[in-house]
C-alpha positions as CSV (number, residue, x, y, z in Angstrom):
1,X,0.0,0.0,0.0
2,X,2.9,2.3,-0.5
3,X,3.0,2.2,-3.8
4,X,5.9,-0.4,-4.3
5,X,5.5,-3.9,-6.5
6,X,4.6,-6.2,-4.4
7,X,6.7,-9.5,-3.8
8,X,6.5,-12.8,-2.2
9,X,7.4,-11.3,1.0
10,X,4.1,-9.0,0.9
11,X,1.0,-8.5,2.7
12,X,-0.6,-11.9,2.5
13,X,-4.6,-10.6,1.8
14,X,-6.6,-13.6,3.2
15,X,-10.0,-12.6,1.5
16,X,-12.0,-11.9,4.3
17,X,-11.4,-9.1,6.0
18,X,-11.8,-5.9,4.1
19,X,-8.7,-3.4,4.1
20,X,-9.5,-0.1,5.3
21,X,-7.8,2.8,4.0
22,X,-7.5,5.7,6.4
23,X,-5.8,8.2,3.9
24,X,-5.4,8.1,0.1
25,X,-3.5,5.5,-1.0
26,X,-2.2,3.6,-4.3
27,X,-3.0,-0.2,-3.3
28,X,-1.3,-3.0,-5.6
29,X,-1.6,-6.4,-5.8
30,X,0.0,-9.7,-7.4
31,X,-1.3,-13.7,-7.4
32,X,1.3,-15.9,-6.3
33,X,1.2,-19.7,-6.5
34,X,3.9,-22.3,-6.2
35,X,5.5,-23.4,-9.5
36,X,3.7,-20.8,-11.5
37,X,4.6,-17.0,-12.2
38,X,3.1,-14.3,-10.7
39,X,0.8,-12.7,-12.4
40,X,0.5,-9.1,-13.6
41,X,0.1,-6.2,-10.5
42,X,-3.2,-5.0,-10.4
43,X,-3.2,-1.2,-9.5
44,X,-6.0,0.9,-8.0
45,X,-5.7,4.3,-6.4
46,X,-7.8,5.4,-3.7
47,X,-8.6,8.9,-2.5
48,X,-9.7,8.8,1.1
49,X,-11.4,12.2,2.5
50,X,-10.9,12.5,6.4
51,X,-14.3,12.4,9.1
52,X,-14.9,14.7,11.4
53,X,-14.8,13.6,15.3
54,X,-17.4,12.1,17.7
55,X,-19.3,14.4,19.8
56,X,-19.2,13.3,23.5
57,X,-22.4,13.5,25.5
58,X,-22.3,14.4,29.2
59,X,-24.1,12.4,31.2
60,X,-24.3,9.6,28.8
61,X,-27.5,8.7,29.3
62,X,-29.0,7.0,32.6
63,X,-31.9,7.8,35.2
64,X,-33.0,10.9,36.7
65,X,-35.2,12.7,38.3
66,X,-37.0,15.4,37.9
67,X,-34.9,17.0,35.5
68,X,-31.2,16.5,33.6
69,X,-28.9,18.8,32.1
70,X,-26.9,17.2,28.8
71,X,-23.7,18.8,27.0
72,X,-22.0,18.1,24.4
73,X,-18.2,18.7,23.5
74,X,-15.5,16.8,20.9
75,X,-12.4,15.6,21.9
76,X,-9.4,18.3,22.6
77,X,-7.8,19.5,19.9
78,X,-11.1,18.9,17.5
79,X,-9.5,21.9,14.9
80,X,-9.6,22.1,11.2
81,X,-7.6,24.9,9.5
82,X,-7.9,26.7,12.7
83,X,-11.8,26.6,12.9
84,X,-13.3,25.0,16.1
85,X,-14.8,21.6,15.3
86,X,-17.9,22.1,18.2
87,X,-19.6,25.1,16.3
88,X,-20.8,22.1,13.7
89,X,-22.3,19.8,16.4
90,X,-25.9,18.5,15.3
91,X,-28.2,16.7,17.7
92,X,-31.7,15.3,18.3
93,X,-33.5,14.2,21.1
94,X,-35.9,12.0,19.5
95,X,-33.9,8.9,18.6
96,X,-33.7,10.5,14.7
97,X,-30.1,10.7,12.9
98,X,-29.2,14.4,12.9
99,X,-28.7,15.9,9.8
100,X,-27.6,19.6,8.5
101,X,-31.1,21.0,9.4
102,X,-31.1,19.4,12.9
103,X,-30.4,21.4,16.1
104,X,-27.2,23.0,16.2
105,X,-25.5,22.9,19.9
106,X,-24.9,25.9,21.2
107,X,-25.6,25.6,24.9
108,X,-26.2,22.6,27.0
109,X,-30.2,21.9,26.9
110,X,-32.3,20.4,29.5
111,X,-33.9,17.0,29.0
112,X,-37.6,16.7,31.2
113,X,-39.4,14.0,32.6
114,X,-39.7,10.8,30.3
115,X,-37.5,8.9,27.9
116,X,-35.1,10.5,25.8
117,X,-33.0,9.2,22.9
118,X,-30.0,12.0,22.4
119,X,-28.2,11.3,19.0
120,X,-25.4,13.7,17.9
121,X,-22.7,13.9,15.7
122,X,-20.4,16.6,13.6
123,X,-21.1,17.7,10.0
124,X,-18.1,19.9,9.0
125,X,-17.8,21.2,5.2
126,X,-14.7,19.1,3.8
127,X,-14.5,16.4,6.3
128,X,-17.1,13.7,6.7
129,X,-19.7,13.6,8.5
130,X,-19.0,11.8,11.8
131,X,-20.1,8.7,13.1
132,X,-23.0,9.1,15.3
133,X,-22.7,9.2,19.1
134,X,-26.2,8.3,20.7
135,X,-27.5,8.2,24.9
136,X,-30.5,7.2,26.5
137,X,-31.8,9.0,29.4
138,X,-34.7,8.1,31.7
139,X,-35.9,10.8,33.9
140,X,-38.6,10.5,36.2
141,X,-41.2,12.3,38.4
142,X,-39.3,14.0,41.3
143,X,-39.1,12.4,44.7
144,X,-41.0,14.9,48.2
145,X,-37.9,17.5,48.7
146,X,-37.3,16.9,52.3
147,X,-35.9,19.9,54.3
148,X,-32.9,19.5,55.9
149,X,-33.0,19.0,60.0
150,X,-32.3,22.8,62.0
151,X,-29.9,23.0,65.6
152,X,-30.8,25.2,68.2
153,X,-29.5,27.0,69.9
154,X,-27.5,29.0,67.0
155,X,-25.3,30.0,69.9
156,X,-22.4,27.9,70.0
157,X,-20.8,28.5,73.3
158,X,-22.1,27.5,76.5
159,X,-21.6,27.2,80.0
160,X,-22.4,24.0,82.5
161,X,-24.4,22.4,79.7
162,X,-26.9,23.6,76.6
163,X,-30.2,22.1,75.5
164,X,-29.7,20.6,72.2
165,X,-33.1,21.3,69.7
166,X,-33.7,19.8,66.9
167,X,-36.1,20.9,64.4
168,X,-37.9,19.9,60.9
169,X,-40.1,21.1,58.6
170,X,-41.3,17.5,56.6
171,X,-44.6,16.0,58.3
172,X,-44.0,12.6,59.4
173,X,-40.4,12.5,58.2
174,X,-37.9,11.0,61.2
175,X,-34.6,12.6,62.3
176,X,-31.7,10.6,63.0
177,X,-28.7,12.0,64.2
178,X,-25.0,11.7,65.3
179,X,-23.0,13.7,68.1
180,X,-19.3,13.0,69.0
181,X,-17.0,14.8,70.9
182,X,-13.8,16.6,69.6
183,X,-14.0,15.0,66.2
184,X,-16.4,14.7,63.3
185,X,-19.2,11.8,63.4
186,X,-20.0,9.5,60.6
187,X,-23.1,10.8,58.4
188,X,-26.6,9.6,60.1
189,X,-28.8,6.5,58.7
190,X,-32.1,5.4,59.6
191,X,-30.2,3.2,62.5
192,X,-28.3,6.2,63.9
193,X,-29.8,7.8,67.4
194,X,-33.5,9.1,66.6
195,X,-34.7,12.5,67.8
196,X,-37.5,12.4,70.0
197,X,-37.1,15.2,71.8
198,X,-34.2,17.9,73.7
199,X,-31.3,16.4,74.6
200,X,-28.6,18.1,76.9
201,X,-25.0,18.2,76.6
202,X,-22.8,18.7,79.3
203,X,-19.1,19.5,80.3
204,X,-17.5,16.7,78.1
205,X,-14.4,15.3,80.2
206,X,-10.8,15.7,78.9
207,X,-9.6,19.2,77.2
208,X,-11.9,19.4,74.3
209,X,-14.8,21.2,74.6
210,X,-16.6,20.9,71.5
211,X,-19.1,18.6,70.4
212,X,-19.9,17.8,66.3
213,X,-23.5,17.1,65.6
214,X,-25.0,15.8,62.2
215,X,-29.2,15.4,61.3
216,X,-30.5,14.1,58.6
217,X,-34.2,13.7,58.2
218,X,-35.7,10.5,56.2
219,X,-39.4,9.9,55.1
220,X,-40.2,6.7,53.1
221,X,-37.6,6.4,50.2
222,X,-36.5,9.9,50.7
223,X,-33.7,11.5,52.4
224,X,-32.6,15.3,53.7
225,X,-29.0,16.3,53.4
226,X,-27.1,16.7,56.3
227,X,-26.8,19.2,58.7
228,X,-24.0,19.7,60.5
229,X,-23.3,21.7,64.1
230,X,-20.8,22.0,67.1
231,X,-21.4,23.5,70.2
232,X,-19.1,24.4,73.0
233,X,-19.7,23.6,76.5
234,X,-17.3,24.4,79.3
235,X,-17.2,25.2,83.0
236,X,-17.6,29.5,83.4
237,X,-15.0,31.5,83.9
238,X,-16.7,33.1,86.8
239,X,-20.1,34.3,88.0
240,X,-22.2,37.1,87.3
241,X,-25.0,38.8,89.6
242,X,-28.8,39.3,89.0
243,X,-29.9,42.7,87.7
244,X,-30.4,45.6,89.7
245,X,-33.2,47.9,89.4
246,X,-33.5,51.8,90.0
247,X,-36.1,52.5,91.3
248,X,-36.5,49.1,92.9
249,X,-40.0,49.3,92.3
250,X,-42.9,48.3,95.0
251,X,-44.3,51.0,95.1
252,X,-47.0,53.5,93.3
253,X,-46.5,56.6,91.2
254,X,-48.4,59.5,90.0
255,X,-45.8,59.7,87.1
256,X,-44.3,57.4,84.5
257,X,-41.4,56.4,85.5
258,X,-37.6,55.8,83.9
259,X,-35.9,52.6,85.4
260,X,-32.1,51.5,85.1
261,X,-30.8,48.5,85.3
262,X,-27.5,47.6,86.2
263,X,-25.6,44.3,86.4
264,X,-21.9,43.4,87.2
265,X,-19.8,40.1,87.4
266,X,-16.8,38.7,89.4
267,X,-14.4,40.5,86.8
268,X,-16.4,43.7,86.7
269,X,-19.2,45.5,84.3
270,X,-18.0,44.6,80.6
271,X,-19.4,42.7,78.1
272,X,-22.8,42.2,79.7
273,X,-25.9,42.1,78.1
274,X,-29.2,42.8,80.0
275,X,-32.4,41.5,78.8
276,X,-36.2,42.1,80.3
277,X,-39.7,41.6,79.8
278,X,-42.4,44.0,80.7
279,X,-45.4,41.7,80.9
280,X,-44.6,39.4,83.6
281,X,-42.7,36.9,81.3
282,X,-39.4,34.8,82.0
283,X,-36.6,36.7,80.4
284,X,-34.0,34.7,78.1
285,X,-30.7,35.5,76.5
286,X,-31.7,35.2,73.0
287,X,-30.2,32.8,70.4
288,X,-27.5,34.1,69.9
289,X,-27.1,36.4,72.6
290,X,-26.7,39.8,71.1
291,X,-28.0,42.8,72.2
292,X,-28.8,43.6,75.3
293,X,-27.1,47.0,75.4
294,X,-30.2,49.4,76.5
295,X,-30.3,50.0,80.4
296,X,-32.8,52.2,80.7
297,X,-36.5,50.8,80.4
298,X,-39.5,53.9,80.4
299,X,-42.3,52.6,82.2
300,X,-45.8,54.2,82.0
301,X,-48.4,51.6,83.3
302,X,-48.8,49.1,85.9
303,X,-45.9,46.9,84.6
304,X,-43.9,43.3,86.4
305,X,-40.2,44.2,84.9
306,X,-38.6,41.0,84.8
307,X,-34.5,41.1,84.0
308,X,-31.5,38.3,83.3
309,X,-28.1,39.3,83.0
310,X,-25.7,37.4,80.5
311,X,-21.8,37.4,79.7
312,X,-20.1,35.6,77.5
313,X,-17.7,32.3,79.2
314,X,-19.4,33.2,82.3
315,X,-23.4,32.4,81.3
316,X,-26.3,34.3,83.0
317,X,-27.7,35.4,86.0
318,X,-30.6,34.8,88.1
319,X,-33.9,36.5,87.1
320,X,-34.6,39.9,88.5
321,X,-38.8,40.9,89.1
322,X,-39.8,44.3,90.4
323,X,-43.5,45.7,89.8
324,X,-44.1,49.1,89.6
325,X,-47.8,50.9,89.8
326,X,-49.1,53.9,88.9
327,X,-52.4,56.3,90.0
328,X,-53.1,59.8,89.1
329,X,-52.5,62.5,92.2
330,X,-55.3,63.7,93.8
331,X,-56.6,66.9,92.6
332,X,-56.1,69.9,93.9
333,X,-58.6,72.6,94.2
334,X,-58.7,75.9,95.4
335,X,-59.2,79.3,95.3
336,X,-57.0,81.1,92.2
337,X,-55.6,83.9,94.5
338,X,-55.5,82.8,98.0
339,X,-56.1,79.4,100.4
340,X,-59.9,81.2,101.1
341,X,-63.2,79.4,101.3
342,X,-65.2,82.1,101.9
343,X,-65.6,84.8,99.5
344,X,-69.1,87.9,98.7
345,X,-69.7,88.3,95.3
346,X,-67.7,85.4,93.8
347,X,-65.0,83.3,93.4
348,X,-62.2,81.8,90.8
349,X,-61.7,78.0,91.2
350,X,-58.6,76.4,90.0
351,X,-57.6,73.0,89.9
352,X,-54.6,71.1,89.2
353,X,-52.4,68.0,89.6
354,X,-49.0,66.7,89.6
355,X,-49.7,63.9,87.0
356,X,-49.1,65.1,83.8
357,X,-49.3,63.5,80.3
358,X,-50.6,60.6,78.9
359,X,-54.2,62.5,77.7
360,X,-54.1,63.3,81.7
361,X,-57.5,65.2,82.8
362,X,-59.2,66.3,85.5
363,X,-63.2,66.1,85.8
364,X,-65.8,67.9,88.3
365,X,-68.9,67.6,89.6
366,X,-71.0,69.9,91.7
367,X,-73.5,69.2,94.4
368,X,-71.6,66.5,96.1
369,X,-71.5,63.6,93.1
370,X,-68.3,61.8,93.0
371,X,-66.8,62.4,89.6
372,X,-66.3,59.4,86.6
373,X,-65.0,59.9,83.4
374,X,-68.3,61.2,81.7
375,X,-68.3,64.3,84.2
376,X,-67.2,67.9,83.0
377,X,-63.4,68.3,82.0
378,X,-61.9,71.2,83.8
379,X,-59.8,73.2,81.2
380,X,-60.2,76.5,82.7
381,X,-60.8,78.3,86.3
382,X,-64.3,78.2,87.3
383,X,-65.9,80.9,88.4
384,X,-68.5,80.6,91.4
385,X,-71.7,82.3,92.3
386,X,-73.5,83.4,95.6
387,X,-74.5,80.3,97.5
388,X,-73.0,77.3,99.4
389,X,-70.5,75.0,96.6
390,X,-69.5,71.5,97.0
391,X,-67.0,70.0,94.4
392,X,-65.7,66.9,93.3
393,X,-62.6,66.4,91.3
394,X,-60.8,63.6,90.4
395,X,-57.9,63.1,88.6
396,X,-57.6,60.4,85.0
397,X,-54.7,59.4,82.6
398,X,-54.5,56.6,80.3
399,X,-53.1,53.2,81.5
400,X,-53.6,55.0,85.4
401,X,-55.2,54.0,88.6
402,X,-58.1,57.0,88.8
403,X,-57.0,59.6,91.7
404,X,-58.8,59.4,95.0
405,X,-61.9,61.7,95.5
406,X,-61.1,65.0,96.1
407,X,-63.9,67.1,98.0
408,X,-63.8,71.2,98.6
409,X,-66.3,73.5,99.8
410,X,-66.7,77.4,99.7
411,X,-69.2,80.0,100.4
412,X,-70.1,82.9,98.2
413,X,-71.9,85.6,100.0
414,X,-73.3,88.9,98.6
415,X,-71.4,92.1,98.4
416,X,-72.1,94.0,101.8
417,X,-73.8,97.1,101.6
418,X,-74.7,99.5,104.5
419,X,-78.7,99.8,105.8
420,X,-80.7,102.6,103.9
421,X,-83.2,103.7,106.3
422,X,-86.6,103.4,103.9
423,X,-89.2,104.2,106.4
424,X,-88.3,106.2,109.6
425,X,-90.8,105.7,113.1
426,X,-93.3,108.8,113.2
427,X,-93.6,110.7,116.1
428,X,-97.3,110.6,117.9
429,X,-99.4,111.6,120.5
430,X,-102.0,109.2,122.2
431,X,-103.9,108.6,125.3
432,X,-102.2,107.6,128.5
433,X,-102.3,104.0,129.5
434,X,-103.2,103.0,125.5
435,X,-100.7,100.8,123.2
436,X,-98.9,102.5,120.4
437,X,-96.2,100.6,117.6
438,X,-93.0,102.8,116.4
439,X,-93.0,101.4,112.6
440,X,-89.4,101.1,110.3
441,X,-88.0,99.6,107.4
442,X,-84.2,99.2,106.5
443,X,-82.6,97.6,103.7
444,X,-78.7,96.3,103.4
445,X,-76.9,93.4,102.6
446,X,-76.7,91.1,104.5
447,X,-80.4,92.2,106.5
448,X,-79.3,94.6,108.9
449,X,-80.3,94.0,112.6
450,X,-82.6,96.9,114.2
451,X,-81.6,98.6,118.1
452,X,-84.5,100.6,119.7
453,X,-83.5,103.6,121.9
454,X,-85.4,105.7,123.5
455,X,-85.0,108.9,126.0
456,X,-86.9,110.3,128.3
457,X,-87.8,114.3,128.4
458,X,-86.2,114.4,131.5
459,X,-82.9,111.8,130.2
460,X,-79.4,113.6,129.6
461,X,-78.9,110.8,127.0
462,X,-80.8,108.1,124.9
463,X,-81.0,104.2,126.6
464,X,-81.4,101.4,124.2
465,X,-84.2,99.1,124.4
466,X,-82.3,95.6,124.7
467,X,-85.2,93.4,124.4
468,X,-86.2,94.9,121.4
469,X,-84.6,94.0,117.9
470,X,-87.4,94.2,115.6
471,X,-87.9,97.0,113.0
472,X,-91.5,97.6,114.3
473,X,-91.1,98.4,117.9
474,X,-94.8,97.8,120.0
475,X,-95.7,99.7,123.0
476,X,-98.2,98.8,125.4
477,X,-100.2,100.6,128.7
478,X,-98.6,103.7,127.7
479,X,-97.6,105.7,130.8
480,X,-96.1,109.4,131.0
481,X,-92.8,107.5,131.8
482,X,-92.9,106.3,128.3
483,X,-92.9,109.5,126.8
484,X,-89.7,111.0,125.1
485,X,-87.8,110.2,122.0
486,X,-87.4,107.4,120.0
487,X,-85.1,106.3,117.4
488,X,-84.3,103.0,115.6
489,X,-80.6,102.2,114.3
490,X,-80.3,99.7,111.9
491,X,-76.9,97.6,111.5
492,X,-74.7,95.0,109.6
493,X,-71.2,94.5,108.8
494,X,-71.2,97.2,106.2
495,X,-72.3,99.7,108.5
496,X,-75.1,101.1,110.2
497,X,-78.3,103.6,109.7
498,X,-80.0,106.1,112.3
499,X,-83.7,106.9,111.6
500,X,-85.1,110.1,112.7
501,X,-86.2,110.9,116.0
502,X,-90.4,110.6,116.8
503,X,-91.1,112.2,119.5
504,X,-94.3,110.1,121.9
505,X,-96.4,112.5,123.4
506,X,-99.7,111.8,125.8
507,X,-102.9,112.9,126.4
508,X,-104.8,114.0,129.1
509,X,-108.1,111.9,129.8
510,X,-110.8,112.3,132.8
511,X,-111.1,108.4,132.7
512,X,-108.4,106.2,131.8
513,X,-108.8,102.4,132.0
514,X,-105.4,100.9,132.2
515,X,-104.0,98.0,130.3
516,X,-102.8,95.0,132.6
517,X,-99.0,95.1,132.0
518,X,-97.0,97.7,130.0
519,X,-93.9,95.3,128.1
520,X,-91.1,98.3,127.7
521,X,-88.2,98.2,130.2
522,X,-87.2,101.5,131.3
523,X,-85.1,100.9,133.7
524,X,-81.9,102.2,132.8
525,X,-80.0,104.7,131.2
526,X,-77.2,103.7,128.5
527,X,-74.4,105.5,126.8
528,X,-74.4,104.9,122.5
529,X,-71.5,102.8,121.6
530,X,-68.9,103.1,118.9
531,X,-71.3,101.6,116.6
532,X,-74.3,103.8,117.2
533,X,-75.6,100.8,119.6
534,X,-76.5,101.6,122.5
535,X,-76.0,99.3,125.9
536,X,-77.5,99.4,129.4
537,X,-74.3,101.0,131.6
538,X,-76.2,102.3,134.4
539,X,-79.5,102.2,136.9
540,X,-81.4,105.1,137.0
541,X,-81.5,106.6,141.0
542,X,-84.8,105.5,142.6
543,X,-86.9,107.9,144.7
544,X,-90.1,107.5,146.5
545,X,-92.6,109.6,145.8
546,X,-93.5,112.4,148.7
547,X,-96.9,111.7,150.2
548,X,-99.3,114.0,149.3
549,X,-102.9,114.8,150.3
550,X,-105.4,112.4,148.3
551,X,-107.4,115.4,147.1
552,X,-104.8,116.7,144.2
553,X,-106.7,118.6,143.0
554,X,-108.2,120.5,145.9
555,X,-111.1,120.7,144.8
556,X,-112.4,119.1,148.1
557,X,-113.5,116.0,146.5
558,X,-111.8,113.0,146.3
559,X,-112.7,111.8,142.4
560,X,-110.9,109.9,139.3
561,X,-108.4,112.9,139.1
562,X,-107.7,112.3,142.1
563,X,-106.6,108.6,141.3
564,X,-105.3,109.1,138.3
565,X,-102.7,111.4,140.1
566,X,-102.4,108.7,142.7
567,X,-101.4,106.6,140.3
568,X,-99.2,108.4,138.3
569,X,-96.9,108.8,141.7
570,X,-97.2,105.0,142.5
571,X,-96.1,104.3,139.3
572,X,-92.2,105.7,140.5
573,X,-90.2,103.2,142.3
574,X,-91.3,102.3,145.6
575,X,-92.4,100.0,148.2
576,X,-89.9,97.4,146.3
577,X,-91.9,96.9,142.9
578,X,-89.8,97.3,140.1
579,X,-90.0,100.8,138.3
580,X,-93.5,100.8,136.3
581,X,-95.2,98.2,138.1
582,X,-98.0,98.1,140.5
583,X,-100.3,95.7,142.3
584,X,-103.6,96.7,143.0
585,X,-103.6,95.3,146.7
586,X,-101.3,97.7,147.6
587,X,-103.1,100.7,146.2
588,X,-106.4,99.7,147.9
589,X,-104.3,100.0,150.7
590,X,-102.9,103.4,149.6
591,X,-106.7,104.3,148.8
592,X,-107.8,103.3,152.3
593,X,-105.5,105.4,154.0
């Protein structure tokens, strides 16, 4: 086959298997047979044109699920006259031969559920086409995705020991796990331990700390890949004390409230983290522990603050609880420009109290009602009238206790104003031993209160009438000893009024009838006062009346004017009966005589 005249020492061609000819080539060929000549040398030339390579398919074919993914490349170095060999690639998924007018690959292509025949080969201009490379790919329906086991805590240091969680999301799936300590554990199978619940892990012995941890959920067929964790557990590097809280609470407060919280440990204040609740909850250190920086907690309701303290290698405290409660301050009322209760004309009302904020109001009620939150806001001072004023008050805010009851009084009286005299007593003249009323009016605020006085013609100065306070004063078995002047003073705070004087004059009768008792007091003398009052200061001096001869009148006859003058001299003091009295035993003695 390279061109040379073939001999007895030649390539023996045996007939049966065909030569192939890889290149162009001038094949010859001679018969040789014992004891004859070799015959003539057959020539033939052949012209061989070269194939292009076999595209390789990646995955060759197999079973999958859900979905597969198939590329296809040549063998390196897959050139001709410098042009790249994969740009003339030509597949079909179908089980067909690809031709020119196939799919040209340009990218790998994804191959779906079912069964797929992949056939591809090259086609370059100039070289043959190439054999054809073929795969068979199976893909079925995806198996249930099962999530992958979760560790908690996410923390991975701990002190004493730490509560190993371990959480899935698959329902009815079944973890199994593996935990060793200072060195990786083998992947888990369905025989490994299975996770029923939190385990704890404590201080493992020796130097090494750590534990490794792997989870891998299964559920039928199916499995989860594996999750992997390691924790730290170790004894603490010292201790740390429970919160401190300022104020410590206990008590109640009118205001809200800032509270600070303090912690410390055996090696000082640094690096600890506080963390509270403000509804009565158990605190934790949360997973991981970060945070805990804010110290000061503002507090405006009735609130159980509950605190832990945690530092890193030393672990946490023990749980600090304080409550704190809060009520509204009683209200305050009073008078806007002085501590009165009293006042004439009117008075300003203010009220006030020392909680503030929080939509804080204050609400009234007059008459004596205790207060709620439907009763008049006060929002301005109130101004009160004449009368007697009970109020109410009590102080609200949101999230507060109401205030106590709060309960204030004051009386408004009218302005004073001095007495006007409006009718004066009018002087009169009327029969001896006859009653006669003095009338008067007098106006003033408040009602003035009336004084009689009266002086007799023969008085230096005018004595008032203590008994009597009435503006109408009443006379009764007028004598000559009650004639004189009389005048009524009328007075109250603001001041007082004198009337005019009326001037009482009597009569003279043949027969007078006396009345039984004669009511005025004129006993004594009095001296007026600073405030045009007058008060009894002195008795009168008493005389007896000289004897004298029955017949008064001389007229020989012993007659009614004759009494009448008898009586008017028993009617001075005498005998021991009061001034202006007489009994009529002892003038039918007198009379007899």
């Amino acid at each position: 086959m390279d061109g040379s005249e073939p001999d007895a020492n030649s390539t023996i061609y045996n007939g049966l298997t065909p030569i192939t000819l890889t290149q162009s080539t001038t094949l010859k060929a001679k018969v040789f047979r014992a004891g004859s000549d070799p015959s003539d040398t057959a020539t033939a030339d052949y012209t061989v044109v070269p194939a292009a390579s076999v595209p390789i398919i990646n995955p060759n074919g197999g079973d999958h699920t859900g979905s597969v993914q198939v590329g296809l490349s040549l063998p390196p170095k897959s050139t001709n006259k410098g042009m790249n060999l994969e740009d003339f690639i030509y597949y079909t998924n179908n089980g067909a031969d690809p031709q020119p007018f196939s799919n040209l690959y340009t990218a790998p292509f994804t191959l779906g559920v079912g069964n797929h025949v992949v056939k591809a080969r090259t086609i370059f201009p100039g070289l043959a086409a190439s054999a054809i490379a073929e795969a068979r790919f199976t893909v079925f329906t995806p198996a249930i995705t099962l999530d992958p086991p979760t560790f908690r805590p996410l923390a991975r240091d701990h002190t004493n020991s730490v509560e190993v969680l371990i959480d899935h999301f698959t329902v009815d799936a079944k973890i199994f796990y593996t935990v060793a300590n200072g060195l990786q554990p083998p992947d888990p199978t369905d025989s490994s331990n299975l996770y029923e619940g939190p385990f704890t892990l404590g201080v493992p012995p020796g130097t090494d700390s750590f534990y490794f941890l792997k989870a891998k959920a299964f559920k039928d067929e199916n499995e989860s890949a594996v999750s992997v964790k390691t924790f730290s557990v170790f004894e603490p590097l010292g201790t740390i004390e429970a919160p401190v809280f300022d104020p410590p609470g206990g008590e109640t407060y009118d205001n809200p409230i800032t509270v600070n919280m303090s912690a410390t440990s055996s090696s000082g204040t640094g690096g600890i983290g506080i963390f509270r609740t403000t509804n009565g909850d158990t605190p934790f250190v949360p997973d991981p522990p970060i945070g805990g920086n804010v110290r000061d907690v503002d507090i405006n309701r009735d609130t159980e603050l509950k605190a832990i303290a945690y530092r890193s290698v030393f672990g946490q405290s023990s749980v600090t609880s304080a409550t704190y409660l809060f009520k509204c301050a009683a209200t305050t009322i009073e008078a806007a420009n002085s501590k009165q209760i009293a006042a004439t004309g009117s008075i300003a009302i203010i009220m006030s109290s020392t909680t503030t904020g929080g939509n804080t109001r204050i609400r009234y009620e007059m008459g004596g009602l205790v207060p709620d939150e439907t009763s008049t806001e006060y929002t301005e001072p109130l101004t009160l009238g004449i009368g007697t004023h009970v109020l109410k008050a009590k102080t609200f805010r949101l999230n507060f206790a109401d205030s106590d009851t709060t309960t204030a009084s004051f009386v408004v009286s009218e302005t004073p104003e001095a007495p006007i005299i409006l009718t004066h007593p009018i002087s009169a003249t009327i029969d001896a031993f006859s009653d006669h009323t003095f009338m008067s009016e007098a106006i003033g605020t408040p009602d003035p209160e009336f004084s009689w006085y009266f002086q007799a013609a023969s008085a230096t100065q005018a004595a008032r009438l203590a008994s009597e306070t009435d503006p109408n004063l009443a006379l009764f078995n007028v004598q000559s000893a009650n004639a004189g002047d009389y005048f009524v003073v009328a007075s109250n705070p603001a001041g007082s009024a004198t009337s005019t004087l009326a001037f009482l004059t009597l009569n003279e009768f043949d027969t007078p009838t006396p009345s039984p008792t004669n009511t005025v007091d004129l006993n004594a003398t009095a001296t007026p006062s600073s405030t045009n009052t007058m008060d009894v200061t002195s008795t009168p001096t008493q005389t007896t009346p000289t004897p004298r001869d029955l017949d008064c009148d001389s007229s020989g006859v012993i007659d009614a004017i004759d009494l009448l003058c008898l009586l008017e001299e028993w009617h001075q003091p005498a005998n021991g009966n009061p001034v202006g009295e007489f009994d009529l035993l002892e003038l039918a003695e007198k009379w007899m005589e």
